[in-house]
PDB file of N, CA, C, O and CB in Angstrom:
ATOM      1  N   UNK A   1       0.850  -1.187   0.000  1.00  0.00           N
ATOM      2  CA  UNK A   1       0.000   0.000   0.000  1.00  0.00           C
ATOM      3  C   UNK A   1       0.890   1.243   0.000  1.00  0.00           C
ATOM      4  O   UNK A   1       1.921   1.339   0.666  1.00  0.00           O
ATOM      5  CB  UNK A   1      -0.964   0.002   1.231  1.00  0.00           C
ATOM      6  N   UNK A   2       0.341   2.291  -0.899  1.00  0.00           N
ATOM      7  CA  UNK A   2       1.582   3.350  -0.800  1.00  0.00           C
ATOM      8  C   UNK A   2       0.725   4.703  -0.068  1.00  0.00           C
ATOM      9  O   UNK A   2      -0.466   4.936  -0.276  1.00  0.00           O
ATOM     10  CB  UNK A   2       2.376   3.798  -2.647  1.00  0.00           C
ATOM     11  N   UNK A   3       1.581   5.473   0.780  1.00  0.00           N
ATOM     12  CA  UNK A   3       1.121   6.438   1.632  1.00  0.00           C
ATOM     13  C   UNK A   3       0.805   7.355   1.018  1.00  0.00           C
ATOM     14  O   UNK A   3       1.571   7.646   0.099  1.00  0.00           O
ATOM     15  CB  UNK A   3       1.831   6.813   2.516  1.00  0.00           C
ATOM     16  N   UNK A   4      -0.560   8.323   1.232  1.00  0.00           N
ATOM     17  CA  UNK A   4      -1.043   9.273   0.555  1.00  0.00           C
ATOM     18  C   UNK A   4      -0.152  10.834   1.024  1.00  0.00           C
ATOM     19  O   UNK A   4      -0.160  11.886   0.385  1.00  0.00           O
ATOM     20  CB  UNK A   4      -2.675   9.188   0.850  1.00  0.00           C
ATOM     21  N   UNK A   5       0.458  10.590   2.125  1.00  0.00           N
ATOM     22  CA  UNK A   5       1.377  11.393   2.898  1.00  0.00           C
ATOM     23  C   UNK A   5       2.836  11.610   2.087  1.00  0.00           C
ATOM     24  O   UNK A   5       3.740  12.203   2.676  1.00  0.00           O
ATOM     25  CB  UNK A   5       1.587  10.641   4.343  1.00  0.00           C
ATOM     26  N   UNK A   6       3.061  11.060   0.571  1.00  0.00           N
ATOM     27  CA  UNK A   6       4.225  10.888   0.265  1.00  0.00           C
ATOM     28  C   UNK A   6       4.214  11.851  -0.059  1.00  0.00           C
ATOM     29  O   UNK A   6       3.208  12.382  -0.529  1.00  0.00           O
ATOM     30  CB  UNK A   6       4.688  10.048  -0.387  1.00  0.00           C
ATOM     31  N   UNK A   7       5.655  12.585   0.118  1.00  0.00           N
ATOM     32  CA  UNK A   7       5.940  14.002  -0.048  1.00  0.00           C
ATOM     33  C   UNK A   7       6.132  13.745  -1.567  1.00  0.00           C
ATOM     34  O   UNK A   7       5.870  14.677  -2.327  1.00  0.00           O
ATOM     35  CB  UNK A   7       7.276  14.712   0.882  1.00  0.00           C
ATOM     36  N   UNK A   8       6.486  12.787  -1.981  1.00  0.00           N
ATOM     37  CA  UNK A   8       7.363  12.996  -3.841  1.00  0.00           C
ATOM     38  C   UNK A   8       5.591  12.366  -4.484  1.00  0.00           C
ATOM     39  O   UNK A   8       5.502  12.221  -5.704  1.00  0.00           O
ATOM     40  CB  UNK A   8       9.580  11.207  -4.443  1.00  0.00           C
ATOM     41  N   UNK A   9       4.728  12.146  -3.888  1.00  0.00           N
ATOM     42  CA  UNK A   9       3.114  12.007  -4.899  1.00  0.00           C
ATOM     43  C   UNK A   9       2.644  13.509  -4.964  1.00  0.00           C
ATOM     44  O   UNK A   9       2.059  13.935  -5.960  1.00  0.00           O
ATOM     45  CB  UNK A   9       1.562  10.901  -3.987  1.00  0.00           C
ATOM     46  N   UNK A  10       2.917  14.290  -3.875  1.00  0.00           N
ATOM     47  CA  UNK A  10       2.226  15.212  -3.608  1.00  0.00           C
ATOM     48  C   UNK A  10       2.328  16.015  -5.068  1.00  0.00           C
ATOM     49  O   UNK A  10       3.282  15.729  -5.791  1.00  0.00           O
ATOM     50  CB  UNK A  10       2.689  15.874  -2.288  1.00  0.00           C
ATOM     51  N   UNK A  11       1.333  17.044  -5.532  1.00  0.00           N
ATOM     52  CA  UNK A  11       1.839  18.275  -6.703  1.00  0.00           C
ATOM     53  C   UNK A  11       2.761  19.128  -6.424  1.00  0.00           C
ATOM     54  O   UNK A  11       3.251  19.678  -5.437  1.00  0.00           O
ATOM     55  CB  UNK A  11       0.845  19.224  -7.109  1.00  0.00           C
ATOM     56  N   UNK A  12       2.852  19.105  -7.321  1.00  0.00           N
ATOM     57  CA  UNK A  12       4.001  20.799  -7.516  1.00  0.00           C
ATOM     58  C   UNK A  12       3.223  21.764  -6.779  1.00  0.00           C
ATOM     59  O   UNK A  12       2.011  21.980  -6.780  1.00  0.00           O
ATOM     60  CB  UNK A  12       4.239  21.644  -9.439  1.00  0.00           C
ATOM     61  N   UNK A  13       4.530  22.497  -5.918  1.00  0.00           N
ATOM     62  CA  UNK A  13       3.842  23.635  -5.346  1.00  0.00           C
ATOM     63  C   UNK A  13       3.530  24.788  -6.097  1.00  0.00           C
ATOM     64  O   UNK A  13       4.073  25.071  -7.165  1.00  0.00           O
ATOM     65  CB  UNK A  13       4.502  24.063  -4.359  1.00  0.00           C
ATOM     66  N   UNK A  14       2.370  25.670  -5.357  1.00  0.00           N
ATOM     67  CA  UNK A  14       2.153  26.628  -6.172  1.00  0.00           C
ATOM     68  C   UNK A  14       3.601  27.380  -6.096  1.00  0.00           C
ATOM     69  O   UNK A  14       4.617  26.859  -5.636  1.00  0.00           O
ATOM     70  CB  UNK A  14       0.847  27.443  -5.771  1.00  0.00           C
ATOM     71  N   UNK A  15       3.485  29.075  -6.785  1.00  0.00           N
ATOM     72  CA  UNK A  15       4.429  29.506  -6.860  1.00  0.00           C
ATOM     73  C   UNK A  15       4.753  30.707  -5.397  1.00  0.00           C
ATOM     74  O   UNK A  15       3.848  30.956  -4.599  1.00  0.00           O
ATOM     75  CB  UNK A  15       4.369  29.920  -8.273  1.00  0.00           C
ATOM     76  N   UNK A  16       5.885  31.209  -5.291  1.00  0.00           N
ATOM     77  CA  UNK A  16       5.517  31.836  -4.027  1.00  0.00           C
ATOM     78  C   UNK A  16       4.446  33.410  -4.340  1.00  0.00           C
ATOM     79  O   UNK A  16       4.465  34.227  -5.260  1.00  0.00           O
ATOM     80  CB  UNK A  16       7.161  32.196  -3.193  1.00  0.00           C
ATOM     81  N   UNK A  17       3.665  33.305  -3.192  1.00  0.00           N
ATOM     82  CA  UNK A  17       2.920  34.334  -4.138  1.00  0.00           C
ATOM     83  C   UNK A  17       3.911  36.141  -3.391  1.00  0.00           C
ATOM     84  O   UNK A  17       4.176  35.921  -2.209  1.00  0.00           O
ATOM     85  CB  UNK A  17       0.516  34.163  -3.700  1.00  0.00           C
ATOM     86  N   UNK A  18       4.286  37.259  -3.713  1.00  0.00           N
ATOM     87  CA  UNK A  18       4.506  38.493  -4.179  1.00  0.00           C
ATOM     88  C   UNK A  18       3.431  39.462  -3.765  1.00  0.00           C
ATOM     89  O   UNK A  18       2.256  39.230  -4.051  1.00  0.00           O
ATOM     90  CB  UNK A  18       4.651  38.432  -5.564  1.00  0.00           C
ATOM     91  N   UNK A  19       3.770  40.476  -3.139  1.00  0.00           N
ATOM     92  CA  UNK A  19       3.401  41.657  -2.532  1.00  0.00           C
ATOM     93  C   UNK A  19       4.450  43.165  -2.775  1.00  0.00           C
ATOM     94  O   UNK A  19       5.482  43.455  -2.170  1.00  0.00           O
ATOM     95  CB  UNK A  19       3.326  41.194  -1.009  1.00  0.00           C
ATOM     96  N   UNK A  20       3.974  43.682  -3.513  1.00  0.00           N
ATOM     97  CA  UNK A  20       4.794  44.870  -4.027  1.00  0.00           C
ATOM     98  C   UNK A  20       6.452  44.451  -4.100  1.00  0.00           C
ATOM     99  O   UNK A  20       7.320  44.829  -3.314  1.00  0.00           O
ATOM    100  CB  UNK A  20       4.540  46.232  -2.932  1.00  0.00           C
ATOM    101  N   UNK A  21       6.604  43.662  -5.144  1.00  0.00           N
ATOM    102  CA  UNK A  21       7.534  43.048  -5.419  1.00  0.00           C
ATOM    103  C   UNK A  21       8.503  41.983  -4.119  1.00  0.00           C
ATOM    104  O   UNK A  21       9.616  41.470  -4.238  1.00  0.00           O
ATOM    105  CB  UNK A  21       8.174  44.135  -6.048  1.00  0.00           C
ATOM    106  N   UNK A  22       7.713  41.960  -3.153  1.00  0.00           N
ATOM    107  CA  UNK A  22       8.413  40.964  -2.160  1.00  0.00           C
ATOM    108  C   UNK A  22       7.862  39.521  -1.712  1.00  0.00           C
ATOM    109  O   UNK A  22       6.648  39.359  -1.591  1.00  0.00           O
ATOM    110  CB  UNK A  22       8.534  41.679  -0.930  1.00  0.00           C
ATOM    111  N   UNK A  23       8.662  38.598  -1.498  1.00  0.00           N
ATOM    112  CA  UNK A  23       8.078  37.234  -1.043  1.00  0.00           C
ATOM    113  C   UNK A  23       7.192  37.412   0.227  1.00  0.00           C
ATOM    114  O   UNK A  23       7.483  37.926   1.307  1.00  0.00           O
ATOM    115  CB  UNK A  23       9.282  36.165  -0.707  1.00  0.00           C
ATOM    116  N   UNK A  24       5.741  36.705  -0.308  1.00  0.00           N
ATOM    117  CA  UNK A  24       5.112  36.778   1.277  1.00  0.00           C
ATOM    118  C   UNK A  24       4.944  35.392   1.501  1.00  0.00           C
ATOM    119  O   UNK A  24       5.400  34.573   0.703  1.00  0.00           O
ATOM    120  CB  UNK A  24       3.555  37.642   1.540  1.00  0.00           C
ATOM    121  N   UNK A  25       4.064  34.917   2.956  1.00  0.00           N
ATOM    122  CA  UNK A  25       4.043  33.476   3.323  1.00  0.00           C
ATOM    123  C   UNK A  25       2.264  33.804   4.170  1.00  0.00           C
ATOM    124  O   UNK A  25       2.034  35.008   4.278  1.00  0.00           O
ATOM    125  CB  UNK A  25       5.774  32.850   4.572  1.00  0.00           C
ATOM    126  N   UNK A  26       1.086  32.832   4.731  1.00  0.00           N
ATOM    127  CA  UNK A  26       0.363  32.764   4.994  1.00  0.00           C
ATOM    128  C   UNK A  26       0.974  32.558   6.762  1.00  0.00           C
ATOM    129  O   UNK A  26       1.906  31.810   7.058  1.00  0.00           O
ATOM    130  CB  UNK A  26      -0.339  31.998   4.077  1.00  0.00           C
ATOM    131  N   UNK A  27       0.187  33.415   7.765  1.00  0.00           N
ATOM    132  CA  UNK A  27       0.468  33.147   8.864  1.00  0.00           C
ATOM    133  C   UNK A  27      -1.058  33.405   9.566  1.00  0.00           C
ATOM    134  O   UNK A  27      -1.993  34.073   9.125  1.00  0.00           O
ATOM    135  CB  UNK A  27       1.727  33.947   9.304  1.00  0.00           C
ATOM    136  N   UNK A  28      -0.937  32.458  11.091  1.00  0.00           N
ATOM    137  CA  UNK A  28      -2.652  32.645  11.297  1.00  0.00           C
ATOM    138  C   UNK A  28      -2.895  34.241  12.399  1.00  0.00           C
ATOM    139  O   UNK A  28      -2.288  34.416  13.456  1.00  0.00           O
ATOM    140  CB  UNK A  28      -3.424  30.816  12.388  1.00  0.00           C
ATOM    141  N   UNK A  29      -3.702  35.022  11.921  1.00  0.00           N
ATOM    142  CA  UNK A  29      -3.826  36.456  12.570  1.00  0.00           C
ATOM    143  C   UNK A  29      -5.275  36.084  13.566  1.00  0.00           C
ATOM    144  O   UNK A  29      -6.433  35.823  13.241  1.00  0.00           O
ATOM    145  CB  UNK A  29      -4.087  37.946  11.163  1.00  0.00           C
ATOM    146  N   UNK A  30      -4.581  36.201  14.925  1.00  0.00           N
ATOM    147  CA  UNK A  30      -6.184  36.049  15.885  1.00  0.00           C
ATOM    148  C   UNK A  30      -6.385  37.417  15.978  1.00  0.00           C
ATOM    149  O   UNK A  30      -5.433  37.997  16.500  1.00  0.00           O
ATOM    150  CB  UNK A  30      -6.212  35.249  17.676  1.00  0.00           C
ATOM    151  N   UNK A  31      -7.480  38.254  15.584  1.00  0.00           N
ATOM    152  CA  UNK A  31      -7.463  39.405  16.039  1.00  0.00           C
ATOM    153  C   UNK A  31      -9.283  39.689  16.979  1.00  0.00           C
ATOM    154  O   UNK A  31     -10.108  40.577  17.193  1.00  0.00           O
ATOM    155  CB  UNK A  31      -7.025  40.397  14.567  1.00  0.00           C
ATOM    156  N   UNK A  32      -9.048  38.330  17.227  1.00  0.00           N
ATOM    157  CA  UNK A  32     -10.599  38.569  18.013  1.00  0.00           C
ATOM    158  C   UNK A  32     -10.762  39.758  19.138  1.00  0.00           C
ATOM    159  O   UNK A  32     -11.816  40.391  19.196  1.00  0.00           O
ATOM    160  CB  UNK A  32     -11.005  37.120  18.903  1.00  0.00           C
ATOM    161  N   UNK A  33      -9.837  39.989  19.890  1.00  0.00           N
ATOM    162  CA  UNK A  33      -9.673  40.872  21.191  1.00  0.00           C
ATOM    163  C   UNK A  33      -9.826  42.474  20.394  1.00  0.00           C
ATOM    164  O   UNK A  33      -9.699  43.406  21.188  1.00  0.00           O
ATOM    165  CB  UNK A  33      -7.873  40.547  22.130  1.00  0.00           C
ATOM    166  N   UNK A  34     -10.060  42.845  19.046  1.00  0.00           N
ATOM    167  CA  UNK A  34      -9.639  43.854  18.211  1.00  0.00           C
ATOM    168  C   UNK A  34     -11.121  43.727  17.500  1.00  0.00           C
ATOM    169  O   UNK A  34     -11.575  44.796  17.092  1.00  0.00           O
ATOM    170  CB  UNK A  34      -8.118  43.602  17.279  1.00  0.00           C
ATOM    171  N   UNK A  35     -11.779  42.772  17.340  1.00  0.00           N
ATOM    172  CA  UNK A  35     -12.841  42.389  16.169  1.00  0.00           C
ATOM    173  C   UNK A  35     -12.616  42.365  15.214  1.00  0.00           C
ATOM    174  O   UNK A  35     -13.373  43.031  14.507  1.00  0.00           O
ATOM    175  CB  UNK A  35     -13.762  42.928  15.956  1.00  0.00           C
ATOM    176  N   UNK A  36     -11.648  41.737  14.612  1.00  0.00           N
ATOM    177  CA  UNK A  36     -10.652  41.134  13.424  1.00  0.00           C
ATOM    178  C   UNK A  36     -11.515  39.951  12.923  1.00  0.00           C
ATOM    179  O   UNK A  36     -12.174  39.824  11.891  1.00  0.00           O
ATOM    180  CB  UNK A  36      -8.976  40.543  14.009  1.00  0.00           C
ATOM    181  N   UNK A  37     -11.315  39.157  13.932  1.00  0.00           N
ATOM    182  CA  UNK A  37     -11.676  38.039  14.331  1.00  0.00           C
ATOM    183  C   UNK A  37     -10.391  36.986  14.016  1.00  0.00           C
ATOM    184  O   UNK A  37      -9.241  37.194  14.401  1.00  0.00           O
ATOM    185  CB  UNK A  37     -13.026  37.742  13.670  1.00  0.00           C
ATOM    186  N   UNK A  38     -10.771  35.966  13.339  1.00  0.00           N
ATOM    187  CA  UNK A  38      -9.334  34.827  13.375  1.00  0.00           C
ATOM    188  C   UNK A  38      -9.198  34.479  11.429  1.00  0.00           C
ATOM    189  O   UNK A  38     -10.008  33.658  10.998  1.00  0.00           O
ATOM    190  CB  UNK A  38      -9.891  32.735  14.649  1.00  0.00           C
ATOM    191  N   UNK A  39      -8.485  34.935  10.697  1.00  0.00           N
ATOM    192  CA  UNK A  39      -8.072  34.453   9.608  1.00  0.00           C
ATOM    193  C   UNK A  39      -6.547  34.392   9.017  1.00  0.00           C
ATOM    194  O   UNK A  39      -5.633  35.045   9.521  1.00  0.00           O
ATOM    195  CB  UNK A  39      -8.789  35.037   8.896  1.00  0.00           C
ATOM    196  N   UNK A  40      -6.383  33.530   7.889  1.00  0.00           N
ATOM    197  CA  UNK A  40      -4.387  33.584   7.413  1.00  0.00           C
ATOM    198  C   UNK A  40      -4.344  34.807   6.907  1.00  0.00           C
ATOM    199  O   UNK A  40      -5.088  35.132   5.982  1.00  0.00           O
ATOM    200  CB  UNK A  40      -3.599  32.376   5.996  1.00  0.00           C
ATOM    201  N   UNK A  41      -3.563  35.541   7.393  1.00  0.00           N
ATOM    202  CA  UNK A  41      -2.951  36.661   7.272  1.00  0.00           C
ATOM    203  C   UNK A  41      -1.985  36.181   6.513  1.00  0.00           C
ATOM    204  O   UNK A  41      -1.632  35.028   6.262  1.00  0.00           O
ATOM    205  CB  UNK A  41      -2.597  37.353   8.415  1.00  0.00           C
ATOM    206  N   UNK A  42      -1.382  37.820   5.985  1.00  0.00           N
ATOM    207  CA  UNK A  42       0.028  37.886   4.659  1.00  0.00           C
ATOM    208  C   UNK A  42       1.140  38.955   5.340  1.00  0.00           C
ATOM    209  O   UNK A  42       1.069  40.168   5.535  1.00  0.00           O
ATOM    210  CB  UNK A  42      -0.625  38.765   2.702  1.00  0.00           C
ATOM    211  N   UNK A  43       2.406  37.773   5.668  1.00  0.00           N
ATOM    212  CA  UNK A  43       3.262  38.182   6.369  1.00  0.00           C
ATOM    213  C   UNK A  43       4.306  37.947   5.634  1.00  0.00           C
ATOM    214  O   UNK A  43       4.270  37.017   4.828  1.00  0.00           O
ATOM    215  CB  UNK A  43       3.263  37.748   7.531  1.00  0.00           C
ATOM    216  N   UNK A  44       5.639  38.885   5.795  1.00  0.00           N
ATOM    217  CA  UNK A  44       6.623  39.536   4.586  1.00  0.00           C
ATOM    218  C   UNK A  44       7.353  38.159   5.421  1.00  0.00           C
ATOM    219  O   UNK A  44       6.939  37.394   6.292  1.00  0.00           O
ATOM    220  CB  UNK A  44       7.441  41.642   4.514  1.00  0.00           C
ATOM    221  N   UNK A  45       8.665  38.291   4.653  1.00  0.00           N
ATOM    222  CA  UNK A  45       9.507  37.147   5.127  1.00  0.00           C
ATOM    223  C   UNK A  45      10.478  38.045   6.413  1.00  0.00           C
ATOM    224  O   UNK A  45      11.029  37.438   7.331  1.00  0.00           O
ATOM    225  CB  UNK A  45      10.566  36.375   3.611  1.00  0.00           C
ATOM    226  N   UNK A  46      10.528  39.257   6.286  1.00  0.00           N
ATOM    227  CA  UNK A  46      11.249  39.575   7.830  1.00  0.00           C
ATOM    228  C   UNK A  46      10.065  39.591   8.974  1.00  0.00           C
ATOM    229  O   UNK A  46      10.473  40.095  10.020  1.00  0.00           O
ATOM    230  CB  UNK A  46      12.100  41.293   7.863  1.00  0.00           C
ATOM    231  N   UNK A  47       8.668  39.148   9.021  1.00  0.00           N
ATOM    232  CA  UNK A  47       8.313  39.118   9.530  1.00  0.00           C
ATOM    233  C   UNK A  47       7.033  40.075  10.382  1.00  0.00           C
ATOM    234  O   UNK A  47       6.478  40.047  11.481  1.00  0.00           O
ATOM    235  CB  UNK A  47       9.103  38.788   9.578  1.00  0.00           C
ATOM    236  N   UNK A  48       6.977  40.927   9.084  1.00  0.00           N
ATOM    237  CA  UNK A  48       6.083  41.923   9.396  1.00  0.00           C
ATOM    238  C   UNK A  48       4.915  41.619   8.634  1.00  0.00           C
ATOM    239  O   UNK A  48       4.823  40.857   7.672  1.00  0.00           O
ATOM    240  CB  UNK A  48       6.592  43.260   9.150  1.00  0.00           C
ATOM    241  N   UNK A  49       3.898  42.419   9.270  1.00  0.00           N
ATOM    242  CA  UNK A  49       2.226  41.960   9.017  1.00  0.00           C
ATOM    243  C   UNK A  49       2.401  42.582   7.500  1.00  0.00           C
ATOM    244  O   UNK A  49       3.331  43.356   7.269  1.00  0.00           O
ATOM    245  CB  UNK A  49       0.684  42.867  10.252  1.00  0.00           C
ATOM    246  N   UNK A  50       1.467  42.206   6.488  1.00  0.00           N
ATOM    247  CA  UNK A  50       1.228  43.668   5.356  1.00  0.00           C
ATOM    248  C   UNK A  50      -0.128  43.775   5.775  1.00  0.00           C
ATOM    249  O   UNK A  50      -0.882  42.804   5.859  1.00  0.00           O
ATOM    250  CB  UNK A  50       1.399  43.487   3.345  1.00  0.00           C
ATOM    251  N   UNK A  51      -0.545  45.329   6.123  1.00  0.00           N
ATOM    252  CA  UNK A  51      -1.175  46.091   6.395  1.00  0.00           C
ATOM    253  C   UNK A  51      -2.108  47.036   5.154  1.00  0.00           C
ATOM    254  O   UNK A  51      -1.526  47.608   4.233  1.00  0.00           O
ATOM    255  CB  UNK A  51      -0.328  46.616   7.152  1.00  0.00           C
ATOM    256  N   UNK A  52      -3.562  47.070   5.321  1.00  0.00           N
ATOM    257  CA  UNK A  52      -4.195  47.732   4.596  1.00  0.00           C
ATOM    258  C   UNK A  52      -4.092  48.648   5.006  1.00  0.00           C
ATOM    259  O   UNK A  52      -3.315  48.798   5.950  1.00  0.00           O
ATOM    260  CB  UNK A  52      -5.156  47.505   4.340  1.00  0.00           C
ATOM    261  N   UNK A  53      -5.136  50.152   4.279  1.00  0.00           N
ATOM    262  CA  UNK A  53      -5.255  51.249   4.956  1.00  0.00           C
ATOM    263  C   UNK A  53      -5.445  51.820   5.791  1.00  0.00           C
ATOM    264  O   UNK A  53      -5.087  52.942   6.150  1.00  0.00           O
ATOM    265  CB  UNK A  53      -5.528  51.581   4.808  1.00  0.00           C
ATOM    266  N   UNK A  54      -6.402  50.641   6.430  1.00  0.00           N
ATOM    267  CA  UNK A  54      -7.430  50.681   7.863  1.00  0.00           C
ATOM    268  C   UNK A  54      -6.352  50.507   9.021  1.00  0.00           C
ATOM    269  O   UNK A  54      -6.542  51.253   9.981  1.00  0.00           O
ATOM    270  CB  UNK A  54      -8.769  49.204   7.971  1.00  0.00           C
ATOM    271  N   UNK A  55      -5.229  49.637   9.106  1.00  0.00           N
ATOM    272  CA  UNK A  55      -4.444  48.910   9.639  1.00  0.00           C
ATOM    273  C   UNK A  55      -4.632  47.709  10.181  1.00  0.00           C
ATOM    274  O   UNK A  55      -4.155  47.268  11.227  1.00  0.00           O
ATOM    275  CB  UNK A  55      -4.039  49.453  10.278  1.00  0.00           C
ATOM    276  N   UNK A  56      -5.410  47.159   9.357  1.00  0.00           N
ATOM    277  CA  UNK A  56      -5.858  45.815   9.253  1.00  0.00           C
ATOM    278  C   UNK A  56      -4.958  44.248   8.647  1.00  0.00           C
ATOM    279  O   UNK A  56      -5.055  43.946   7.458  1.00  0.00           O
ATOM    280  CB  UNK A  56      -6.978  46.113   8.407  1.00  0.00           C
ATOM    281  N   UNK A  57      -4.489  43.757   9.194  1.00  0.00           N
ATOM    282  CA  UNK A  57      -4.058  42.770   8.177  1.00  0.00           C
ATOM    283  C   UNK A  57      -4.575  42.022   6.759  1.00  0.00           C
ATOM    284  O   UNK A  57      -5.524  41.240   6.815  1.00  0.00           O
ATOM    285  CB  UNK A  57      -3.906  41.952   8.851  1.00  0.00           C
ATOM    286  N   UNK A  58      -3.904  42.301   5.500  1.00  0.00           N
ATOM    287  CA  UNK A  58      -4.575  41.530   4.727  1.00  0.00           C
ATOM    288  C   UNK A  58      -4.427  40.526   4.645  1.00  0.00           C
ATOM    289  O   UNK A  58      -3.469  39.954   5.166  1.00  0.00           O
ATOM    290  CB  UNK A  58      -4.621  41.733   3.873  1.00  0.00           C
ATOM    291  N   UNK A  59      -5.524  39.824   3.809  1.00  0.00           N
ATOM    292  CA  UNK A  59      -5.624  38.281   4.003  1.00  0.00           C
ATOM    293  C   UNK A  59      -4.987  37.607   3.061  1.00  0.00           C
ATOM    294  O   UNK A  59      -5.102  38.176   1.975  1.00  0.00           O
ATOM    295  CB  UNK A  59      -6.949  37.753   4.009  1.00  0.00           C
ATOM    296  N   UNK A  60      -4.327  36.578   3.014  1.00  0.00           N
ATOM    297  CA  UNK A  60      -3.169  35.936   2.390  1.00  0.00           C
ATOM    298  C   UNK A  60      -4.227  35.581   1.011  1.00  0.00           C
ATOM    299  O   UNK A  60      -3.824  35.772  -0.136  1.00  0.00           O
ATOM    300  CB  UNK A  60      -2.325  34.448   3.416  1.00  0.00           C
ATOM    301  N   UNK A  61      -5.566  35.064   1.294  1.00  0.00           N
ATOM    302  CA  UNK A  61      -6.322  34.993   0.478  1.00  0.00           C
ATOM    303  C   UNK A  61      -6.600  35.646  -0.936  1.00  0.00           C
ATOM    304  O   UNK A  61      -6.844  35.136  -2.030  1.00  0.00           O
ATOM    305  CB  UNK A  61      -6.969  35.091   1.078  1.00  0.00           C
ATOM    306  N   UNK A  62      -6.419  37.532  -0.337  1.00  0.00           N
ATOM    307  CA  UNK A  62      -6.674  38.023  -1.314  1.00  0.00           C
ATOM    308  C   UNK A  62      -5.406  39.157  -2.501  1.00  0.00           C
ATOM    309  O   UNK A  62      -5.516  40.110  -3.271  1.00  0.00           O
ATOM    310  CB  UNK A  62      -7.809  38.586  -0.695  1.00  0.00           C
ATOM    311  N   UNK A  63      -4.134  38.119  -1.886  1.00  0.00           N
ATOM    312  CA  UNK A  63      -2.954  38.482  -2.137  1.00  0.00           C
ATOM    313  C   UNK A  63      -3.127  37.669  -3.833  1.00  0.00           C
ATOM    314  O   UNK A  63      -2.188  37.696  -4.629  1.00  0.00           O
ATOM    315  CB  UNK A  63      -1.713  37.937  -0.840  1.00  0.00           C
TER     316      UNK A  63
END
């Protein structure tokens, strides 16, 4: 039986997705205490939130 867990069956990853020309990554934003509430946020690779106008985190979603 072969494992559905195999890293070499799995697809090709997508590509990394880009935010004003920089690598971003999906991280989880709780902002319930704020009324955010809880969704994946889009965080730069040094580690900073990217921020809408509002100062809201955007959502990795709509990157």
């Amino acid at each position: 039986m072969v494992s559905k867990n195999n890293p070499s069956r799995r697809g090709r990853k997508d590509q990394d997705k880009l935010f004003d020309g920089k690598k971003v990554k999906p991280v989880l934003y709780v902002g319930s205490h704020v009324g955010h509430g809880r969704y994946m946020a889009t965080q730069e690779e040094n580690g900073k939130l990217v921020m809408d106008k509002e100062g809201k985190p955007i959502p990795y979603s709509r990157i």
